[in-house]
TILUM-689595 format. One record per residue (C-alpha): x, y, z; residue number from 1. Coordinates in steps of 0.2 Angstrom, whole numbers. Each point is the difference from the previous one (the first is absolute). Example, Ala and Ser with C-alpha at 12.3 -4.5 7.8 and 13.67 -1.06 7.14 Angstrom:
{{62 -22 39} 1} {{6 17 -3} 2} 
// end
This chain:
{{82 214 464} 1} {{-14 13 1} 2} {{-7 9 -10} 3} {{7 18 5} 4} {{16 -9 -2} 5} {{-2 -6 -17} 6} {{-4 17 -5} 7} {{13 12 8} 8} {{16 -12 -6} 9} {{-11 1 -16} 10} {{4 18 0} 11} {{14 0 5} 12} {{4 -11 -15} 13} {{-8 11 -11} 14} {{10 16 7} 15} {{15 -9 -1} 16} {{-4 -4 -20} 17} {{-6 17 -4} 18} {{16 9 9} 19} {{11 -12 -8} 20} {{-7 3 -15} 21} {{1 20 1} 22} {{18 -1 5} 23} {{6 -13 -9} 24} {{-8 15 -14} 25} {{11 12 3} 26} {{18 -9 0} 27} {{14 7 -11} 28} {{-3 -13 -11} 29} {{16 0 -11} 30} {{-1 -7 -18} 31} {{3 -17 -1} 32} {{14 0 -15} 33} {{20 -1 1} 34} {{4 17 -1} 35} {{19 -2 -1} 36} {{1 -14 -14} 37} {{-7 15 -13} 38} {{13 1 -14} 39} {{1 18 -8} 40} {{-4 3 -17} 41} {{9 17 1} 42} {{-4 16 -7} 43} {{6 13 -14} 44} {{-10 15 8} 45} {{10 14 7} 46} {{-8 14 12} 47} {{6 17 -8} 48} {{-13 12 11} 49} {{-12 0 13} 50} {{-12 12 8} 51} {{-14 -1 14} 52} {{-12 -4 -12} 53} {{11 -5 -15} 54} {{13 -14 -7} 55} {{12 -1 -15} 56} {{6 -16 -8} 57} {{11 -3 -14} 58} {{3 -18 -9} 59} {{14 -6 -7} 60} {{1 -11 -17} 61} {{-18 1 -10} 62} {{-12 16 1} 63} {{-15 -13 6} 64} {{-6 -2 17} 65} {{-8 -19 4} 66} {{-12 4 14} 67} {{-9 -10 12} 68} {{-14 5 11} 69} {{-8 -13 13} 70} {{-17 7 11} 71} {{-10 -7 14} 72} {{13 -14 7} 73} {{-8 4 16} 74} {{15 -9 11} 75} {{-9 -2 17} 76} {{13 -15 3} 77} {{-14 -9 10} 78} {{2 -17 -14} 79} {{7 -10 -16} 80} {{-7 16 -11} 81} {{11 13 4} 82} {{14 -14 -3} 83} {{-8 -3 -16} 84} {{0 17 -7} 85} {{17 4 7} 86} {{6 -14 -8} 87} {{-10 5 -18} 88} {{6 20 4} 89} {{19 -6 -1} 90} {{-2 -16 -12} 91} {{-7 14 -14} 92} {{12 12 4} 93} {{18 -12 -1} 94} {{-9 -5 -16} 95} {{-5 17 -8} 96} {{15 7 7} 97} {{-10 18 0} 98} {{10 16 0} 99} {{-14 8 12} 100} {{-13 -7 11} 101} {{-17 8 7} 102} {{-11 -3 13} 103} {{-20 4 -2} 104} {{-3 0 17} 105} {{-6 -12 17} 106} {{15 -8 -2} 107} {{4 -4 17} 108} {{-15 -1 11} 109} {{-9 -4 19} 110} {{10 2 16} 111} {{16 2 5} 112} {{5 2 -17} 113} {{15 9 2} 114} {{10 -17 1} 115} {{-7 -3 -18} 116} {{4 16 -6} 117} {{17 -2 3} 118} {{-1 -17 -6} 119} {{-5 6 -18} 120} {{12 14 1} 121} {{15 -15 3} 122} {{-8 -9 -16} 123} {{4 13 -11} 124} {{16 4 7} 125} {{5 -18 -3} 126} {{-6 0 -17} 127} {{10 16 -5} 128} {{-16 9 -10} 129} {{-5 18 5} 130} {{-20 1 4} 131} {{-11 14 3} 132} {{-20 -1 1} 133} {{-15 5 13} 134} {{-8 -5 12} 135} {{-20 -5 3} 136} {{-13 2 10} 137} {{3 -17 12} 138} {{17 8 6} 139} {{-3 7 15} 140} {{-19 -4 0} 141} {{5 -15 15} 142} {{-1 8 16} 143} {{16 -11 4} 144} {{9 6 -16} 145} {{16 11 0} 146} {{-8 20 -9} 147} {{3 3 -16} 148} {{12 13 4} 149} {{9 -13 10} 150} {{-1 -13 -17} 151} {{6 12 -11} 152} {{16 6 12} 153} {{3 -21 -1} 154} {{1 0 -19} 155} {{9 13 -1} 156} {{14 -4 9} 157} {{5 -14 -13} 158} {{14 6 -11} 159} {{-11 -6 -16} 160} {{-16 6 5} 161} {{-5 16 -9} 162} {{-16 5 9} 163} {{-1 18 7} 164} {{-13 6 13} 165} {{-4 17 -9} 166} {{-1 17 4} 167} {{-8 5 18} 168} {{-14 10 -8} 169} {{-6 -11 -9} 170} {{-13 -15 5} 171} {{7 -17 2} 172} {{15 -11 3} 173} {{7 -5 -20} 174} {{-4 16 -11} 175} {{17 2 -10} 176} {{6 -4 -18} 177} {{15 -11 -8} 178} {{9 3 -15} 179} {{7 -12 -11} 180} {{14 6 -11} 181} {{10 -11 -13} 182} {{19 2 -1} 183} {{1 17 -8} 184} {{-11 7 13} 185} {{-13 1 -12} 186} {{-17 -3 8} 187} {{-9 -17 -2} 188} {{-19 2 12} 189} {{-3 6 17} 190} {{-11 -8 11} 191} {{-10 11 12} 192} {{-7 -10 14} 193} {{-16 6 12} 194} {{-6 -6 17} 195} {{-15 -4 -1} 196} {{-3 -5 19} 197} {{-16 -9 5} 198} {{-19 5 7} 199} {{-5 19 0} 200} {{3 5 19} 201} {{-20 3 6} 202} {{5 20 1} 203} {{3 0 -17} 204} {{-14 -7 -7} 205} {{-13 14 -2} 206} {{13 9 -13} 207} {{-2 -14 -10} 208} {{-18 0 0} 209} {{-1 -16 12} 210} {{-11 -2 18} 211} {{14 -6 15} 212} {{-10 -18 -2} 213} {{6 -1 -15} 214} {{15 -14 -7} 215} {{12 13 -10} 216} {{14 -6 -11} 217} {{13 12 3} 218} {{14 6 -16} 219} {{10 13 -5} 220} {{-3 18 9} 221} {{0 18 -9} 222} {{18 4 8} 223} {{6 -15 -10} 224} {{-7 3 -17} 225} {{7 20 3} 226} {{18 -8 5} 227} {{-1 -11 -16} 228} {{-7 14 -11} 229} {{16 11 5} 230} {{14 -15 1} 231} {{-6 -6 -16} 232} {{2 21 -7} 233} {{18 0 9} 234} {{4 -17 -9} 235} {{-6 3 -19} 236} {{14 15 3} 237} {{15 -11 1} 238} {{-7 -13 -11} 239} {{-11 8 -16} 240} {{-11 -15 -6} 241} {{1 -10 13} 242} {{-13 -16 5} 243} {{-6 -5 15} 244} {{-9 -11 8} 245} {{-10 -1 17} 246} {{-1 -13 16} 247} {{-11 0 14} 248} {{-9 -16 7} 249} {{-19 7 2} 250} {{-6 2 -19} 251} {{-6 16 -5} 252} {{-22 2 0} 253} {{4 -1 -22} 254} {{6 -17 2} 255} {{-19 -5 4} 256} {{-5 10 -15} 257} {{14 -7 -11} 258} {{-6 -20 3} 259} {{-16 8 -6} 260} {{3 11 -13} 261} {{20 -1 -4} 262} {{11 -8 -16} 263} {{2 -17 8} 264} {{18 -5 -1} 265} {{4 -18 8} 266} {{-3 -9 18} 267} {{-17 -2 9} 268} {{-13 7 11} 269} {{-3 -13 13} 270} {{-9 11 14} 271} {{-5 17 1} 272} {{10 15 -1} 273} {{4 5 17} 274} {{7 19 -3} 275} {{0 16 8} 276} {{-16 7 7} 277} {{3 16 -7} 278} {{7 12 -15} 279} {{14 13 6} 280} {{6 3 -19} 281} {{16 -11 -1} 282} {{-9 -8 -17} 283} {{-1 17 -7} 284} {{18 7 6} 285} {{8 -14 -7} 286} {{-10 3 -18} 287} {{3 19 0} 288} {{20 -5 6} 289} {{0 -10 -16} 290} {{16 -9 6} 291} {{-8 -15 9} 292} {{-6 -15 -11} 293} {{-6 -12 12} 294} {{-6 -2 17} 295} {{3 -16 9} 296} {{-8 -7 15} 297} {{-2 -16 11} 298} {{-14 -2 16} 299} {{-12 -11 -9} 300} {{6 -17 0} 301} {{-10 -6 -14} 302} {{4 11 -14} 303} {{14 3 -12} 304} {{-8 8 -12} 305} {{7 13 -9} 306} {{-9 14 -10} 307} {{2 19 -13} 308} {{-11 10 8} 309} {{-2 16 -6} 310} {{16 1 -6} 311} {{10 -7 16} 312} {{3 -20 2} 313} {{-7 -5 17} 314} {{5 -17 5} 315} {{0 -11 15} 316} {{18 -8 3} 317} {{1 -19 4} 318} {{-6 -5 15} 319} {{13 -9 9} 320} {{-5 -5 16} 321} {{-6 -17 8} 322} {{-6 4 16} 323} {{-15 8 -2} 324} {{-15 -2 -11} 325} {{4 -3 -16} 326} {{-5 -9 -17} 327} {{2 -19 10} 328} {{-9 4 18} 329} {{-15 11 -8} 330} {{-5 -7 -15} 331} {{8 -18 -1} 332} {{11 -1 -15} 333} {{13 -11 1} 334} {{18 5 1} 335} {{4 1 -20} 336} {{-13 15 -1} 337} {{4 9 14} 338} {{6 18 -1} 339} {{15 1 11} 340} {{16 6 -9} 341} {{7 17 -3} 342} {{-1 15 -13} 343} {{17 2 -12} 344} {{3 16 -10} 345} {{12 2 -12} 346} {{4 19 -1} 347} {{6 4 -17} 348} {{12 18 -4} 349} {{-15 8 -9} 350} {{-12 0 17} 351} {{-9 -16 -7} 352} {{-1 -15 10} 353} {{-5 -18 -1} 354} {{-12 -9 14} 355} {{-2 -18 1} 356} {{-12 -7 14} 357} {{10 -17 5} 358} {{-6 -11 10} 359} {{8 -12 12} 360} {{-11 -14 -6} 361} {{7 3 -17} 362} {{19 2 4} 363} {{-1 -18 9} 364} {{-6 -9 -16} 365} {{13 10 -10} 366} {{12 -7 9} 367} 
// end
């Protein structure tokens, strides 16, 4: 065979790798797990109002809420991980049997996600348990994957999801608030929940202080602090001493200064603090509203640390993802240590809560 032979079938080889490859990228990819075997461990929530940027929940039986929050599951479908986290995400939850659960955001990732967005929507439909949550900055960020608009408008058309897009004028795709109330009515927490989206667009760099070149974190806009600011003014109305508390999955810049400087609590600080690249105020809005306790967050996948800094908890949630870096592929550890589990709250009738940081590792042992 000659030589210029040998080289164009190599090329053509190559070609045929690299294009499989690319396409074989971009397939739906559903997740790998039997959907339609889910058993339902029910609910005792009942929806009593809702709003464009608001939602009203009443339990029945006991004035304590059990929450759990799950963040960065990062479901790309693409292999055995996204199995192994669905498979955790609804292990935990017949187990804990929750009364709410949360989503911190890149829940359901790459392209053609849509397919998996539904997917997850089916799961908890199955189980029976109401859900709210954000989303992160790797939804949408695939040039293959379904707007965030779009994911949201998926979600939402679950009976038991209770994410709302949010106003029009105000910045972002999940801005809205959910109230938890006990059988009398009597309020219990309200979560207010941010987009966060995912790098500064380079036009709105300079007002920040940064060059175009520059890599910028992007967080929480003024519009949104204004909208919580007033939402949170509106709600202290219908219910005098109420608590709060915040989630968004980029941290807020003070969570870099709280791993410094803060009233360590529990968890570990595994990797730097990857947070917004600038301050809009959020931090001081929510100490002058004096409502919200805690802020909670996800994005780093090797923190769950959770610290008082002046004066407002900041913690990561759980990570609970296992397709992307983590704990096992970055730094080694074996399985027992990793972090992948979920955040669980129990919300108590004086606005206190309970947060234990559980582990998947842990849960096996136990069991």
């Amino acid at each position: 065979m000659k030589k210029k032979t040998k080289i164009f079938l190599a090329a053509v080889l190559v070609f045929l790798l690299v294009a499989g490859g690319v396409t074989w990228s971009f397939l739906p990819h559903p997740l790998n797990y039997r959907i339609n075997a889910v058993q339902s461990v029910g609910s005792d929530l009942t929806v009593v109002d809702e709003g464009v940027d608001s939602v009203t929940v009443r339990k029945e039986g006991t004035d304590e809420y059990k929450v759990m929050i799950f963040t960065d599951m990062h479901l790309d479908g693409k292999n055995k991980t996204s199995k192994t986290t669905v498979s955790h995400l609804v292990e935990n939850i017949r187990r804990e049997k929750p009364d709410l659960v949360l989503l911190g955001g890149d829940n359901v990732t790459s392209a053609l996600n849509g397919v998996r967005c539904r997917q997850l929507g089916k799961i908890f439909e199955k189980l029976g348990v109401y859900w709210a949550g954000v989303i992160g900055n790797h939804e949408g960020d695939n040039p293959g994957s379904v707007r965030r608009d779009k994911m949201m408008d998926i979600f939402t058309s679950f009976d038991h999801c209770l994410m709302k897009r949010g106003r029009d004028d105000v910045t972002g795709d999940c801005n809205y608030a959910l109230h938890l109330l006990d059988a009398n009515g009597s309020h219990v927490q309200t979560f207010y929940f941010f987009d966060t989206f995912d790098m500064v667009a380079d036009e709105d760099k300079a007002q920040y202080g940064y060059e175009v070149t520059d890599k910028v974190t992007d967080g929480v806009k003024p519009d949104q602090v204004q909208w919580y600011t007033e939402t949170l003014a509106a709600d202290k109305q219908t219910w005098e001493g109420m608590s709060s508390v915040v989630l968004m999955h980029i941290p807020l810049p003070q969570v870099k200064e709280a791993r410094e400087a803060g009233d360590f609590l529990m968890g570990e600080t595994l990797e730097g603090v990857c947070c917004s690249g600038f301050d809009t105020g959020l931090f001081d809005a929510i100490k002058a509203g004096g409502s919200t306790k805690a802020v909670f967050c996800g994005h780093d996948h090797m923190n769950n640390f959770a610290a008082v800094y002046d004066g407002i908890r900041l913690s990561y949630i759980e990570p609970s993802g296992y397709g992307s870096y983590n704990t096992g592929n970055k730094l080694g550890y074996e399985e027992k240590d990793w972090l992948q589990g979920y955040t669980k709250l129990i919300l108590h009738a004086d606005g206190s809560f309970d947060q234990t940081q559980v582990r998947n590792s842990a849960v096996a042992e136990s069991e």
